[in-house]
N, CA and C atoms as a LAMMPS dump frame, in Angstrom:
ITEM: TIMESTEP
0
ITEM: NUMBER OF ATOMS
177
ITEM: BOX BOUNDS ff ff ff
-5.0000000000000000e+02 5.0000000000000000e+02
-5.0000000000000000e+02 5.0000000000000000e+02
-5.0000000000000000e+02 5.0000000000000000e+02
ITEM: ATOMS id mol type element x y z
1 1 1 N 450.528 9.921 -291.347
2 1 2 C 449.794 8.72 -291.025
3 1 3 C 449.273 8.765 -289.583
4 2 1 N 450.269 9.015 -288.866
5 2 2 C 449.656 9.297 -287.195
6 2 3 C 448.69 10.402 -287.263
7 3 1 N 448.548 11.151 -287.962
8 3 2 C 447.354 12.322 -287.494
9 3 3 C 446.057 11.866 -288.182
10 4 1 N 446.364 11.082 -289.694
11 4 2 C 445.214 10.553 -290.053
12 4 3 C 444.392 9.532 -289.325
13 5 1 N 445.247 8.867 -288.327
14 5 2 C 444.785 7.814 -287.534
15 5 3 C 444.087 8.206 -286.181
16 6 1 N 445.114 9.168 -286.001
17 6 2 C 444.221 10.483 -284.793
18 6 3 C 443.002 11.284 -285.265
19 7 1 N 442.937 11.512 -286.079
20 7 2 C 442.3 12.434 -286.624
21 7 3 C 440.525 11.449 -286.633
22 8 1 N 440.529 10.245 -286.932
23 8 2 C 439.639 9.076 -286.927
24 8 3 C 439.268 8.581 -285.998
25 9 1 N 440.061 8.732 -284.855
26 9 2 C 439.834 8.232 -283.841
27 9 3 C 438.596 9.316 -282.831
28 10 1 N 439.297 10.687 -282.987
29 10 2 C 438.717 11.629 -281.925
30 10 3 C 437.178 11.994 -282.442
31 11 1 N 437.159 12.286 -283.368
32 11 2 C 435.802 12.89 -284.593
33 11 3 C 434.95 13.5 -283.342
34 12 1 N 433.916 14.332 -283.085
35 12 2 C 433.392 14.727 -282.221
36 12 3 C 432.865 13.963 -281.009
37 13 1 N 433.396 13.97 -280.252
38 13 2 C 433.074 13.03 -278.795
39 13 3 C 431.724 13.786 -277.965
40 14 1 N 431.828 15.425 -278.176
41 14 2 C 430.808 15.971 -276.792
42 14 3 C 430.689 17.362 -277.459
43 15 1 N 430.311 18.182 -276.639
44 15 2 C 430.183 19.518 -276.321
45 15 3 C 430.925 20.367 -276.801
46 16 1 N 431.471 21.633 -277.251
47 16 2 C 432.264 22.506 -277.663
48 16 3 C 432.135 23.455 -276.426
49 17 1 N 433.183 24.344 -275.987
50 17 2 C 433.099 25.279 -275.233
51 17 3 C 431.872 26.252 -275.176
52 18 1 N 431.955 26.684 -276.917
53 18 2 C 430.67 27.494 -277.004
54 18 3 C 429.313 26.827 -276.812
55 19 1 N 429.389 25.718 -276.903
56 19 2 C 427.705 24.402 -277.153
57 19 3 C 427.77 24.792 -275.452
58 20 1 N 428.854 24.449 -274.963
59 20 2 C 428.749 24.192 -272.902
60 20 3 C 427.8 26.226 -272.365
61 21 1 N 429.054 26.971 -273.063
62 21 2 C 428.041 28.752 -272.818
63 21 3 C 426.485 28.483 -273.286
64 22 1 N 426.146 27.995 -274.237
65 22 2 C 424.635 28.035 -275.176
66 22 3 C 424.136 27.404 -274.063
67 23 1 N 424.327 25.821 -273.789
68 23 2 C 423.277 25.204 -272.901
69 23 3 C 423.794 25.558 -271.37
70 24 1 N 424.359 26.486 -270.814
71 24 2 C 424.441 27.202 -269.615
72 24 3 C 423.88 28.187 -269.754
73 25 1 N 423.491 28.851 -270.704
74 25 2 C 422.844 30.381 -270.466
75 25 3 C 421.314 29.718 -270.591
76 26 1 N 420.514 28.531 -271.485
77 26 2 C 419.449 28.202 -272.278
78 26 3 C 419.016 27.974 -270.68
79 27 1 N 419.751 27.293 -269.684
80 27 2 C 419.128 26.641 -268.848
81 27 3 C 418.873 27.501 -267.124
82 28 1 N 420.461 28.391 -267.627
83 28 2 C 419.669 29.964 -266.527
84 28 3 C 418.587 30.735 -266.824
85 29 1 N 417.889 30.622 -268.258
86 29 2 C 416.633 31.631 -268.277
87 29 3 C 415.769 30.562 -268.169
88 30 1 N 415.541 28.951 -268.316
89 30 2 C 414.556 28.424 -267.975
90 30 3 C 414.011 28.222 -266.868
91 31 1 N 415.793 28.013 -266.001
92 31 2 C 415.219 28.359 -264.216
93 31 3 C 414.904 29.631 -263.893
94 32 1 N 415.232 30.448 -264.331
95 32 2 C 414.289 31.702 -263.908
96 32 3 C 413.212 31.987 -264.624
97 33 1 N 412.872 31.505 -265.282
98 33 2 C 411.374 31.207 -265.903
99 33 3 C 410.579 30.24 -264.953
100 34 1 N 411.307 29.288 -264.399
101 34 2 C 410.128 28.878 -263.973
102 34 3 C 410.337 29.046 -262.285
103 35 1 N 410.984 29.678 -261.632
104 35 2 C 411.329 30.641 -260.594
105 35 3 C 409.98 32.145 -260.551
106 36 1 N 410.106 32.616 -261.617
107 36 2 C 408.906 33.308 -261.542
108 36 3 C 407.712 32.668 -261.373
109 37 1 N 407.404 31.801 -262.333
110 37 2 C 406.06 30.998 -262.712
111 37 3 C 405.779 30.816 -261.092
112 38 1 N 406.633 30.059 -260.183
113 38 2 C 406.353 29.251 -259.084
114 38 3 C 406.256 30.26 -257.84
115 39 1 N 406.523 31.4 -258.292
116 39 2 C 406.568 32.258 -256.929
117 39 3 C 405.705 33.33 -257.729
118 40 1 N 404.631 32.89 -258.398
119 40 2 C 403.264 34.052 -258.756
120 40 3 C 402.594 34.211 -257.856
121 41 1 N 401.647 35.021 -257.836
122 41 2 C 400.864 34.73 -256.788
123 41 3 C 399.646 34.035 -257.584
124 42 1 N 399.336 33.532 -258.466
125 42 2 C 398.212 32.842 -258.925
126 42 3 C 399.02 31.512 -258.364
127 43 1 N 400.313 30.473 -258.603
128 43 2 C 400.502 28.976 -258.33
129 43 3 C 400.771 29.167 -257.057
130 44 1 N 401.119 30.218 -256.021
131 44 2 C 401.085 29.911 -254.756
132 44 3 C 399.886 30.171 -253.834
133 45 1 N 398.777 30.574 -254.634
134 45 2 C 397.501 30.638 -253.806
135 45 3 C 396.992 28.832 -254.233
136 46 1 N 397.176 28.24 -255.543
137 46 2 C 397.187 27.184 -256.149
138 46 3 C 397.899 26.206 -255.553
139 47 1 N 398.77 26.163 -254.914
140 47 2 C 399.73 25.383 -254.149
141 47 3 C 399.032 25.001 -252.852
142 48 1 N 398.87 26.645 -252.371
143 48 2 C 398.047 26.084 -250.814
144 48 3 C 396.889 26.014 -250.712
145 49 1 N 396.011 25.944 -251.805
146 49 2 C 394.677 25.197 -251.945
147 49 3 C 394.964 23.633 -251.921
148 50 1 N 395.699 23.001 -252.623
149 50 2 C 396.284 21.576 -252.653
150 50 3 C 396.421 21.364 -251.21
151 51 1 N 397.31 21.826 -250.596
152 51 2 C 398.447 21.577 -249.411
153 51 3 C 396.909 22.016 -248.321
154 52 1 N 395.685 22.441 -248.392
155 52 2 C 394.755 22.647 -246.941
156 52 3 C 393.813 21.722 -247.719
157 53 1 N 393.644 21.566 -248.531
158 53 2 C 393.399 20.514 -249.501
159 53 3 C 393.504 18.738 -248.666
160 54 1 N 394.554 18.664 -248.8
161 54 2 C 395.528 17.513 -248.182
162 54 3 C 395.638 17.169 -246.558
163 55 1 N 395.801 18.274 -246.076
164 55 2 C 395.545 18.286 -244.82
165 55 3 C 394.264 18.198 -244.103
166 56 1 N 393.366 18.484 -244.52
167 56 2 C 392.144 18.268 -244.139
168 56 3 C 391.305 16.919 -244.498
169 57 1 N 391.892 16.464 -245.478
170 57 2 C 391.903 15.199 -246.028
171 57 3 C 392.234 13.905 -244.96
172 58 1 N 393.23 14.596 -244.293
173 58 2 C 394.092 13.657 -243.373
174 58 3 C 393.948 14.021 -242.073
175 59 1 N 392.859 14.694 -241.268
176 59 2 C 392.424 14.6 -240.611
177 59 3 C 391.907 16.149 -239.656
Protein backbone atom coordinates (compact mmCIF):
# COMPACT_ATOMS: atom_id res chain seq x y z
CA UNK A 1 0.00 0.00 0.00
CA UNK A 2 2.84 2.49 0.85
CA UNK A 3 4.61 1.99 -2.49
CA UNK A 4 1.33 2.15 -4.35
CA UNK A 5 0.78 5.48 -2.73
CA UNK A 6 4.45 6.41 -3.48
CA UNK A 7 4.49 5.15 -6.53
CA UNK A 8 1.35 7.94 -7.43
CA UNK A 9 2.69 10.43 -5.91
CA UNK A 10 6.32 10.70 -7.71
CA UNK A 11 5.16 9.71 -11.56
CA UNK A 12 7.70 11.73 -13.64
CA UNK A 13 8.53 15.13 -12.08
CA UNK A 14 11.69 16.28 -14.62
CA UNK A 15 14.59 15.21 -16.53
CA UNK A 16 16.32 11.73 -16.48
CA UNK A 17 20.09 11.67 -16.20
CA UNK A 18 20.30 10.59 -19.77
CA UNK A 19 17.41 13.52 -20.99
CA UNK A 20 20.09 16.08 -18.66
CA UNK A 21 23.51 14.28 -21.20
CA UNK A 22 20.97 14.72 -24.52
CA UNK A 23 20.05 18.40 -23.72
CA UNK A 24 23.82 19.15 -22.55
CA UNK A 25 25.46 17.82 -25.54
CA UNK A 26 22.15 19.35 -28.04
CA UNK A 27 23.09 22.70 -26.55
CA UNK A 28 27.16 22.44 -26.79
CA UNK A 29 26.87 21.96 -30.62
CA UNK A 30 24.32 24.80 -30.90
CA UNK A 31 26.75 27.14 -29.12
CA UNK A 32 29.34 26.21 -31.24
CA UNK A 33 27.27 26.54 -34.13
CA UNK A 34 26.54 29.68 -33.56
CA UNK A 35 30.19 30.59 -32.23
CA UNK A 36 31.26 29.87 -35.73
CA UNK A 37 28.34 31.63 -37.51
CA UNK A 38 29.35 34.89 -35.36
CA UNK A 39 33.03 34.84 -35.78
CA UNK A 40 32.75 34.37 -39.93
CA UNK A 41 34.15 36.67 -41.62
CA UNK A 42 30.97 37.44 -43.73
CA UNK A 43 28.75 38.57 -39.94
CA UNK A 44 31.81 40.33 -38.71
CA UNK A 45 32.43 42.49 -41.75
CA UNK A 46 28.27 42.68 -41.27
CA UNK A 47 28.55 43.66 -37.71
CA UNK A 48 30.94 46.54 -38.38
CA UNK A 49 29.05 47.91 -41.20
CA UNK A 50 26.09 48.35 -38.51
CA UNK A 51 28.46 49.52 -35.65
CA UNK A 52 30.29 52.64 -38.44
CA UNK A 53 26.85 52.57 -39.49
CA UNK A 54 25.72 53.87 -35.98
CA UNK A 55 28.43 55.86 -35.22
CA UNK A 56 28.35 58.10 -37.87
CA UNK A 57 24.78 58.38 -37.36
CA UNK A 58 25.62 59.88 -34.00
CA UNK A 59 27.83 62.23 -34.93
Amino acid sequence: MVVRRWSRTCGDRGMSTAEYAVGTIAAAAFAGLLFKIVTSAQVKSLLLQIIEKALNLAG
